[in-house]
C-alpha positions in Angstrom: 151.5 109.9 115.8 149.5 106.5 116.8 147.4 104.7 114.7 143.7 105.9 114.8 141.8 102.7 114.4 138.1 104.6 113.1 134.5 102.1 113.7 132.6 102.0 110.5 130.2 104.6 112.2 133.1 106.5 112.6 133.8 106.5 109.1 130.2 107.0 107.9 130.4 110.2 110.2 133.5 111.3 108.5 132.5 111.0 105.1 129.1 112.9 105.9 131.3 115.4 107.5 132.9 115.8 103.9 129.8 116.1 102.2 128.7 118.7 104.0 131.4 120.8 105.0 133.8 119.4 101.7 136.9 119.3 105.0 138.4 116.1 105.5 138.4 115.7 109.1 141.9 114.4 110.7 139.5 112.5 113.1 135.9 111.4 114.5 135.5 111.1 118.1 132.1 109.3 119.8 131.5 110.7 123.0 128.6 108.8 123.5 128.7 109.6 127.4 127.7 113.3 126.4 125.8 112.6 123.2 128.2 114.1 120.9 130.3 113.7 117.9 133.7 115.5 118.2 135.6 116.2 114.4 139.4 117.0 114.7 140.2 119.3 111.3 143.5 120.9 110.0 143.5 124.5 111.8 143.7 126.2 108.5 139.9 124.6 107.8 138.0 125.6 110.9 135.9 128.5 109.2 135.0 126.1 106.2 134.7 123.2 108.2 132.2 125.4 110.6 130.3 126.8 107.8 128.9 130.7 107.4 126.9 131.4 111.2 127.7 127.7 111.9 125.3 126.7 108.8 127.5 123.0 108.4 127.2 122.8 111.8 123.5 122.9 112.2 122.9 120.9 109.0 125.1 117.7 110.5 123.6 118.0 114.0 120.4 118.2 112.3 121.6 114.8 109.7 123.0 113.0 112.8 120.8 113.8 115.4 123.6 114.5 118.4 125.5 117.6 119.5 128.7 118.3 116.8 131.5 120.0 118.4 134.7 120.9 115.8 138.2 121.0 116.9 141.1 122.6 115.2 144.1 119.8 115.6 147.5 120.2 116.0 150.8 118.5 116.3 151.9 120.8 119.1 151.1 119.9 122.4 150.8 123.3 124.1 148.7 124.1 120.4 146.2 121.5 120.8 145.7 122.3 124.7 144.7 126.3 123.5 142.4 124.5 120.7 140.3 122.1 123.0 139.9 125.4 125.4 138.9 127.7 123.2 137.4 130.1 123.2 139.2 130.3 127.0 142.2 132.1 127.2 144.8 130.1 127.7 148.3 131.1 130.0 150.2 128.3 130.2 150.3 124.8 129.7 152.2 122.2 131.6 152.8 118.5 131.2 153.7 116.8 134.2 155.2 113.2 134.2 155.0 110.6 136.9 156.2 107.0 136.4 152.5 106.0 136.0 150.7 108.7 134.1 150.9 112.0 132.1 149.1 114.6 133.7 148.3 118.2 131.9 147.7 121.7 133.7 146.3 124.1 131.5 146.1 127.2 133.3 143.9 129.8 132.4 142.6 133.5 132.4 141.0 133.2 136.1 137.4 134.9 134.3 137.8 131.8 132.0 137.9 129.0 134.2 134.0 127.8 134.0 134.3 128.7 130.2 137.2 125.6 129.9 135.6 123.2 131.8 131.9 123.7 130.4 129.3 122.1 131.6 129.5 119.5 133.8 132.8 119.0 132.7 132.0 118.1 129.3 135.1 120.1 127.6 137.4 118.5 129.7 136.2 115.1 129.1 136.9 116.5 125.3 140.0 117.6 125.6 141.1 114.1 127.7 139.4 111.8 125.0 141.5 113.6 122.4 144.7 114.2 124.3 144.7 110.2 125.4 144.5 109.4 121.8 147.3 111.5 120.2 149.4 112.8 123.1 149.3 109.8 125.4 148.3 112.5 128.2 146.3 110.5 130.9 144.5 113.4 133.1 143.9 117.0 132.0 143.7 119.4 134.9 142.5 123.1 134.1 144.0 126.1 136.5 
């Protein structure tokens, strides 16, 4: 796994992130292009992490003043792909790999597709911010 280099912000994020939810998250993503804060936890934590009706979620957008979007993480590729689509349905996922760049396919259930992307492509920009970081993967394609 690389080294995660966090900014102090990041760090002040994560440890408010803690207080509220009492998760430690894996990670803390900027994305200050869409105004949001992404928090990579352990799988196992999402539902604590997320709080009852999305109450720890409300209370840190509310704290931070930007959108808060959770993410369960995982060391397995294909794993993290169905995570950073959710709630899509995801059918496959494919890794293709060119001398230059990594490129992912993540295909998925056809009534799905706009559900994937979001909007204006804001949960693929997620899922490439977080897929560069820990799986070197350089363009994420969804099918």
């Amino acid at each position: 796994m690389p080294e995660i280099k966090l900014t102090q912000e990041e760090i002040r994020y994560m440890s408010l992130f803690q207080e509220v939810t009492r998760v430690t998250a894996k990670d803390c993503i900027l994305d200050e292009e869409n105004g949001r804060i992404i928090f990579l936890v352990p799988a196992q934590e999402m539902g604590l992490a997320i709080g009852k009706a999305g109450a720890n979620v409300k209370r840190l957008r509310k704290a931070i003043g930007k959108d808060i979007e959770i993410v369960a993480y995982s060391d397995n590729l294909e794993d993290m792909a169905k995570n950073l689509m959710a709630p899509a349905r995801v059918r496959s996922v494919k890794v293709v790999d060119s001398d230059t760049k990594k490129t992912i396919y993540i295909t998925v259930d056809p009534q799905d597709k706009g559900l994937a992307i979001g909007k204006s492509g804001k949960n693929v920009t997620r899922a490439k911010l977080i897929l560069k970081r820990y799986m070197d993967i350089d363009s994420v394609v969804v099918v």
